[in-house]
C-alpha positions in Angstrom: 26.3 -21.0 26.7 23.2 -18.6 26.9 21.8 -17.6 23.6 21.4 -13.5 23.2 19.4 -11.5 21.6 22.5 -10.1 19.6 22.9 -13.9 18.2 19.5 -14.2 17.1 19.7 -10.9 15.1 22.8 -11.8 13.8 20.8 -14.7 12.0 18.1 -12.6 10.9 20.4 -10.2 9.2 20.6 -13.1 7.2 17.3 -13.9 6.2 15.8 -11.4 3.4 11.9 -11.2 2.8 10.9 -12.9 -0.1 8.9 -10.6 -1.6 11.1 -7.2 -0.7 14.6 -8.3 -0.8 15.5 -7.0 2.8 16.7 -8.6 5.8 14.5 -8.4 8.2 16.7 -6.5 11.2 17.5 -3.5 8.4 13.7 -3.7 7.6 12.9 -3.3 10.9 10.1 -5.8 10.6 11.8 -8.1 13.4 10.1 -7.0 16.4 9.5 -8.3 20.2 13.0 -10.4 20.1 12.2 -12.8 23.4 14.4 -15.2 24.6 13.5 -17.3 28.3 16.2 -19.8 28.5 17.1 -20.8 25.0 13.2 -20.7 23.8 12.8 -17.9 21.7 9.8 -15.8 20.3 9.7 -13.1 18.3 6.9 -11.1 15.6 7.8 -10.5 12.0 5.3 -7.2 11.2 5.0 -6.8 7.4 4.7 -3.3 6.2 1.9 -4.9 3.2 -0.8 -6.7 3.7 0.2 -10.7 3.0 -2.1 -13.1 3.9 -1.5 -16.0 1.3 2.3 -15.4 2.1 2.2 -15.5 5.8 2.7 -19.0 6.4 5.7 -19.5 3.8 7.2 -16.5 5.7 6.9 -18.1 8.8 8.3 -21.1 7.8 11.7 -19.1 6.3 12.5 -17.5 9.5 11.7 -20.5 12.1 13.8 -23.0 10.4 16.5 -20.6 9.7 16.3 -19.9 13.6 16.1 -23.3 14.6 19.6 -24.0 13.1 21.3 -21.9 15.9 23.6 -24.2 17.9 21.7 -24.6 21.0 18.7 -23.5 20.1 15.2 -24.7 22.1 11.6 -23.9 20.6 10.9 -21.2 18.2 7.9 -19.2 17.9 7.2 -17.1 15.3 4.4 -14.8 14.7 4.0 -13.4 11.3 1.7 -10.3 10.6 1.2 -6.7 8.6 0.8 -3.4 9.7 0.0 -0.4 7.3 0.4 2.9 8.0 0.4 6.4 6.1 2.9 7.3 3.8 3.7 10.7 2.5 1.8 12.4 -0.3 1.8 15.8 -2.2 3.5 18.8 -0.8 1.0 20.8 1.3 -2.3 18.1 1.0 -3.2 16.6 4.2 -4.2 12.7 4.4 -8.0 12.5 4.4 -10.0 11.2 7.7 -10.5 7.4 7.7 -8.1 6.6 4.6 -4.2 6.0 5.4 -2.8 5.9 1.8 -4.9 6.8 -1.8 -3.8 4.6 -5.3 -4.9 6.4 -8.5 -5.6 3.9 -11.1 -5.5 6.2 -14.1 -5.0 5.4 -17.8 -4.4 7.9 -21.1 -7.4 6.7 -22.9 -10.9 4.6 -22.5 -11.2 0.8 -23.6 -8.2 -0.7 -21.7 -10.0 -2.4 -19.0 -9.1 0.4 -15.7 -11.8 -0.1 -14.2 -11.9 -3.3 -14.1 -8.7 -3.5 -13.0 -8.7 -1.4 -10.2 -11.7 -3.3 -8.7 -9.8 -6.5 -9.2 -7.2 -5.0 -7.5 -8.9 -3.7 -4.6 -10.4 -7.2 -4.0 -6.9 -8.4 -4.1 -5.6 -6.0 -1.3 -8.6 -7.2 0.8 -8.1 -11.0 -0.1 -4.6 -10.7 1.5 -5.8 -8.9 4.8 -6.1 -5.1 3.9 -9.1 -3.2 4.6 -10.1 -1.4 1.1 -12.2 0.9 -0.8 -12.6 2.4 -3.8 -13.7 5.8 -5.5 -15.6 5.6 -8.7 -14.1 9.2 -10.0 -15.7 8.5 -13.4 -18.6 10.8 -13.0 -19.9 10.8 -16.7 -19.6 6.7 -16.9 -19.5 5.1 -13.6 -19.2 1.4 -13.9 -18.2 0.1 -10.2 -21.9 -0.7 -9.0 -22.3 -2.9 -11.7 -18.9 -4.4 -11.3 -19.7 -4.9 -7.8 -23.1 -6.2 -8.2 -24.3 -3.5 -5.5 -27.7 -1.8 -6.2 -29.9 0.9 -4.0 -28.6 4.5 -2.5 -26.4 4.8 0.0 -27.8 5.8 3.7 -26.7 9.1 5.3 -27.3 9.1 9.3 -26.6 13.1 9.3 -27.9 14.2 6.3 -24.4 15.7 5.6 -22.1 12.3 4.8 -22.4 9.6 3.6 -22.3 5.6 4.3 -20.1 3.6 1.8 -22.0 1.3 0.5 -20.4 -2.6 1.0 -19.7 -5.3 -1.9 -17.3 -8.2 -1.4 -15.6 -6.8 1.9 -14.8 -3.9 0.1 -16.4 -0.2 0.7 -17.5 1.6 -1.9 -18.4 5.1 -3.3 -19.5 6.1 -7.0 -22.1 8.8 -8.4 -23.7 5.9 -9.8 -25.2 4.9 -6.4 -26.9 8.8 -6.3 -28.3 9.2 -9.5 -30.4 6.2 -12.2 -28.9 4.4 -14.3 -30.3 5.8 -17.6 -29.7 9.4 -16.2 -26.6 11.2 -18.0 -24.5 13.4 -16.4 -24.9 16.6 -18.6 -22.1 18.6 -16.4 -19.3 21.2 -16.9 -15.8 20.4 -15.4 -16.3 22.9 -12.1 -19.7 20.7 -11.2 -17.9 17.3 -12.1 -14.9 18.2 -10.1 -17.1 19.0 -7.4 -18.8 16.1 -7.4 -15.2 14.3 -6.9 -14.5 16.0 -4.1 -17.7 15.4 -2.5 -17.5 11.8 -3.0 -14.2 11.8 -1.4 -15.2 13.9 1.8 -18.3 13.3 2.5 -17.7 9.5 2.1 -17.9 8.2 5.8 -14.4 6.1 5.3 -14.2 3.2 8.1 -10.6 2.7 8.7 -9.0 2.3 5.3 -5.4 0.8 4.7 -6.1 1.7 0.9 -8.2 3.8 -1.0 -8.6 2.9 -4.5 -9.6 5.9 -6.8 -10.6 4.3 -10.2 -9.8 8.0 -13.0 -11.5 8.2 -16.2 -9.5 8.1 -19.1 -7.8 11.3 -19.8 -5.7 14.1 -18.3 -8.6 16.7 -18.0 -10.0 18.4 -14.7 -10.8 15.4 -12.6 -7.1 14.2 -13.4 -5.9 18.0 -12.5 -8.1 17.8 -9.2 -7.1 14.8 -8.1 -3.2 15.6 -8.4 -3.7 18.9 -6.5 -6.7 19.0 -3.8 -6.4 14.8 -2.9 -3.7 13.2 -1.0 -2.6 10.5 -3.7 0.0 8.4 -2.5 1.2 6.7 -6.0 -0.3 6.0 -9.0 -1.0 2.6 -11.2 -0.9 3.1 -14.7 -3.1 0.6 -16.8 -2.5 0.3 -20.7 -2.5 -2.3 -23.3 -0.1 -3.6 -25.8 -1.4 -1.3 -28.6 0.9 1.6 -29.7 -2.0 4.0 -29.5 -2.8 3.2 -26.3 0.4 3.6 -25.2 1.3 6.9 -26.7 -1.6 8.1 -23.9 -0.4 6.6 -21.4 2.6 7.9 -21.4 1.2 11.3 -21.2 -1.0 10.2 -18.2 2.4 9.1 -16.8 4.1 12.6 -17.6 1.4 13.8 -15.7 1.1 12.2 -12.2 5.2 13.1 -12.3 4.6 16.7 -12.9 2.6 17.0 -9.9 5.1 14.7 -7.7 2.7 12.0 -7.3 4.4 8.4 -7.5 4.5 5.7 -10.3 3.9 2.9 -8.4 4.2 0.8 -11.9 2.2 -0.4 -15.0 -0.4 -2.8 -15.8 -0.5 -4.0 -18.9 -4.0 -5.7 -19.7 -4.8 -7.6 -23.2 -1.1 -8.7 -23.4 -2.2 -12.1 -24.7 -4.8 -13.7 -26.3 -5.3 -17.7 -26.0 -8.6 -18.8 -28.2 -11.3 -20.8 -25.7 -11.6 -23.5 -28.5 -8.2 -24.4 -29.9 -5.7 -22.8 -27.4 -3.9 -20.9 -29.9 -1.9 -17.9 -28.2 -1.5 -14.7 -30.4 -0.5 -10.9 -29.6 -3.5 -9.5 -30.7 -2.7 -5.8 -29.5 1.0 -6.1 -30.2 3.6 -7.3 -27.2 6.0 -6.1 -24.9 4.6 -2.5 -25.0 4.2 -2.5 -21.0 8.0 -3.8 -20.8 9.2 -1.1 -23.1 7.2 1.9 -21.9 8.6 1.2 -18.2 12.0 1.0 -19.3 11.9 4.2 -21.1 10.6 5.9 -17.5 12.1 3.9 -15.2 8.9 2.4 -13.9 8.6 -1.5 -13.1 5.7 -3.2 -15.0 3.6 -4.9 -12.1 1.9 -7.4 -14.3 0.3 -8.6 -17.5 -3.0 -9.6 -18.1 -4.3 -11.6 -21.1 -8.0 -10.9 -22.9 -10.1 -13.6 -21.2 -13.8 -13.6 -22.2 -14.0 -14.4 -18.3 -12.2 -11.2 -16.9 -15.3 -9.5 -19.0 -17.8 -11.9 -18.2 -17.3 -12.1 -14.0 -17.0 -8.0 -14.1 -20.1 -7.4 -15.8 -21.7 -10.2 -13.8 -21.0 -8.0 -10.7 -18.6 -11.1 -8.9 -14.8 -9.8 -10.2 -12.6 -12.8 -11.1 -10.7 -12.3 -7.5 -14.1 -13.3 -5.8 -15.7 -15.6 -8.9 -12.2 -17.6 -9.6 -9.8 -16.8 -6.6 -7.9 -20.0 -7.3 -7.1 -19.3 -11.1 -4.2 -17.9 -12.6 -5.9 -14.7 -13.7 -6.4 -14.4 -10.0 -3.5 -15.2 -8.7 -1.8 -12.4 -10.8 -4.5 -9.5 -9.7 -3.1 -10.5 -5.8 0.6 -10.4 -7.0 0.1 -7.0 -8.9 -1.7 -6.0 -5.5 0.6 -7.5 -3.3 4.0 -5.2 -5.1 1.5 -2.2 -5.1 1.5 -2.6 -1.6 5.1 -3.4 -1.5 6.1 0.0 -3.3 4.1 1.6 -0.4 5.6 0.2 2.2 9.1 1.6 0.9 8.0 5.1 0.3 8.5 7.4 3.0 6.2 7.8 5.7 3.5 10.5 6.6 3.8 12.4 9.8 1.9 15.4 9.8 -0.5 13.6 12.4 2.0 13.9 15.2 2.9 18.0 14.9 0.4 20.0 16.6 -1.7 22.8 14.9 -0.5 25.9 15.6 -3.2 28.4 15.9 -2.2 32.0 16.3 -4.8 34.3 18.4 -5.0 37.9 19.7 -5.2 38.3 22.8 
């Protein structure tokens, strides 16, 4: 008897994505169901960007499908799509730049930064294209973390060109202004400089946007949650009680203005000595764990203090591009890879497909 395409998603109901939990019929990420005879071919489109995944994925859904009685060759292409998801009430997405992660945390010293380049690397490593924001006007670190040097070209004279590190594009004051020069600026200016960097940033066709905050909850924090279309929000914290006591009030924040947790970070978790291998909680444990449960916010990873997280960062090659086979690295990409996740299940943005109305006297 004739296979149908009714019998082959019958078996894919079956089948649930590793990494999501969902079947892939309700997910809707079974697509182009073919069947020519009993050969069959079909396209399994990821809402996240999976490349190190893609194969084991593949591998799930053909021999599940080649167990159908009757069966004749399966083909099975695996591949991601992103697209925009909704933001804050009343803020439109921004040109170039389909969805904005705000890597925030409630106080300086807890390695953000260098997180949320390590993440961005990640996002690329498995197939996104990426950039990040250096919002820290008063202390931008990215170009060094980067390793990128010089100003950035402007073909206008108006915006600018993102400068390029690692397959990731990338904006910071620090690329505008020397090294040694401090910025000696009142909150109106600073914000202002934010939003310029945003806007005037000549975005190429972004997936994600990485913002990397300065520590706090002041006017940068406030202008980000109300002028940019932020579509969640990583918070990054260690162990230590003090540190967590601020990040729970950066937390409070990005909810009071309806921006999304996407989850927790939890860096210096661990500390294992380079000569003896001793492992001791240096900054206290659990903390992460605890502070999610009490908000209801998963806890996307732990990091430990490695004198090589420090050492690749300041040496401009982040451990995702110095050491992508290590295990440091491999938990940057699955930190990136439910960021992405988290996304992907959040509802979708479509103010691009209602026309502007424009009202005019006639």
């Amino acid at each position: 008897m004739a296979l149908t395409e009714s019998d082959i998603q019958n078996v894919l109901k079956t089948i649930t994505d590793p990494n999501t939990g969902k079947d892939y019929i309700s997910s809707k990420s079974a697509r182009n169901i073919q069947l020519k005879g009993n050969d069959l071919s079909l396209d399994i489109v990821l809402g996240y960007p999976a490349k190190s995944v893609i194969s084991e994925i593949q591998t799930q859904v053909k021999s599940a499908l080649e167990h159908i009685p009757g069966i004749g060759s399966v083909t099975v292409n695996v591949g991601s799509r992103i697209v925009s998801h909704s933001v804050q009430r009343g803020v439109q997405l921004l040109p170039g730049v389909k969805n904005i992660i705000a890597v925030a945390s409630g106080k300086g010293g807890v390695g953000k930064s260098t997180t949320a380049v390590n993440l961005a690397l990640a996002l690329a490593a498995e197939g996104a294209s990426v950039g990040i924001l250096d919002a820290d006007i008063y202390g931008p670190s990215q170009p060094q973390m980067l390793g990128i040097s010089g100003r950035p070209d402007s073909a206008d004279g108006k915006s600018i060109e993102p400068m390029q590190s690692h397959g990731i594009q990338a904006m910071s004051i620090g690329f505008l202004v020397d090294v040694d020069t401090p910025m000696v600026w009142r909150g109106p200016m600073v914000t202002g400089a934010l939003e310029q960097l945003l806007r005037d940033t000549r975005w190429k066709d972004l997936d994600y946007l990485i913002i990397d905050l300065p520590p706090g909850t002041g006017d940068i924090q406030l202008t980000l949650s109300q002028k940019v279309p932020v579509t969640g929000a990583i918070i990054v914290t260690t162990p230590q009680d003090i540190a967590l006591l601020d990040a729970r009030k950066g937390l409070k924040m990005f909810e009071k203005v309806g921006i999304p947790i996407l989850g927790i970070v939890e860096n210096m978790s661990t500390h294992i000595c380079s000569n003896c291998g001793h492992e001791e909680h240096i900054f206290g444990a659990g903390g992460g764990a605890a502070m999610g449960k009490d908000y209801n916010v998963d806890l996307l990873g732990s990091l430990p203090l490695d004198i090589r997280i420090r050492e690749q960062a300041d040496g401009g090659t982040p451990t995702v591009v110095a050491d992508p086979d290590s295990k440091i690295a491999a938990t940057y990409r699955s930190i990136a890879r439910t960021t992405a996740i988290k996304i992907a299940q959040l509802g979708l943005d479509h103010s691009s497909k209602f026309p502007s109305i424009v009202i005019q006297n006639t």
